[in-house]
C-alpha positions in Angstrom: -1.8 -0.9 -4.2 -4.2 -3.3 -5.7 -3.8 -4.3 -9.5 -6.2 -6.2 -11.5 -6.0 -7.8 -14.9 -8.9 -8.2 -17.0 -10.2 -8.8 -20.7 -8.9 -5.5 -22.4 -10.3 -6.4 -26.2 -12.0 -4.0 -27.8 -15.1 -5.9 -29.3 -15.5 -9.5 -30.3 -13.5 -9.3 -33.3 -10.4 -9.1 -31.2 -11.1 -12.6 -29.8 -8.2 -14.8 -30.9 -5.4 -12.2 -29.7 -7.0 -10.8 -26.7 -5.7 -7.8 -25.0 -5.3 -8.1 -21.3 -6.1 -4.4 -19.7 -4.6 -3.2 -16.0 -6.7 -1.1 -13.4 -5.0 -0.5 -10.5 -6.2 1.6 -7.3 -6.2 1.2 -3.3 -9.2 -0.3 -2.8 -11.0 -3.4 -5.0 -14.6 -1.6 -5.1 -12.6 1.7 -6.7 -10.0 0.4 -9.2 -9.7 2.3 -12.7 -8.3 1.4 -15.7 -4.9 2.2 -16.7 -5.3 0.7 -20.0 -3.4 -1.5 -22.8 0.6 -0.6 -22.4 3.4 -3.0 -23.3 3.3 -5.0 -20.0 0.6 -6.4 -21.1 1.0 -8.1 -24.2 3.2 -10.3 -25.7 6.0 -9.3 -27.3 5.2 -10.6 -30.8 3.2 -10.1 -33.8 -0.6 -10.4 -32.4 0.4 -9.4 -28.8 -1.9 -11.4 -27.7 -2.3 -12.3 -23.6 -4.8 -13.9 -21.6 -5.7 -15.5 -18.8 -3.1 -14.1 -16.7 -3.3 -14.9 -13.2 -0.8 -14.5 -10.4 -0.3 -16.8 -7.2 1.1 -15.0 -4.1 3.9 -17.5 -2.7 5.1 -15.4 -0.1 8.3 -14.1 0.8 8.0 -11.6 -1.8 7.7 -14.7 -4.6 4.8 -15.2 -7.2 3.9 -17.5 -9.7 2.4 -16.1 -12.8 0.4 -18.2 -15.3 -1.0 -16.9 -18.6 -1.2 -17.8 -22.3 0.8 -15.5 -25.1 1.3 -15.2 -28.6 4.3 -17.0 -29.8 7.1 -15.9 -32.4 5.7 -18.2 -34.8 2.1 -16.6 -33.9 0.3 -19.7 -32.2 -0.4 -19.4 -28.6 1.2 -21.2 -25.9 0.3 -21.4 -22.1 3.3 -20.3 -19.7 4.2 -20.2 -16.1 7.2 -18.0 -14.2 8.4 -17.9 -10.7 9.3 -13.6 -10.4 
């Protein structure tokens, strides 16, 4: 299974609190979208996420970078080790 993250915002007005879309499939030349779901936002008011991007480690490990909307409703850039 390959999954790919990708601008998911509607039209230029949705600039500032971006949407980040997921289309998954088996092969990179036939992926389809899966759309906006709750995995793929943040959490707070604005949901916004971008510029997610995940680093294979190995051993099962990956480091995940991206930038979210915060609780207070500015953006912050984050990192995680999953």
């Amino acid at each position: 299974m390959i999954a790919a993250f990708y601008d998911g915002r509607a039209s230029a007005a949705e600039n500032f609190e971006e949407r980040t879309g997921i289309a998954i499939g088996t092969d990179p030349a036939a992926l389809a979208a899966i759309g906006i779901t709750a995995a793929a936002e943040s959490p707070y008011a604005g949901r916004g996420l971008r510029y997610l991007d995940v680093l294979p480690l190995g051993g099962g490990r990956n480091r995940l970078y991206y930038e979210m909307t915060r609780p207070d409703g500015a953006h912050e850039l984050r990192t995680e080790l999953r």
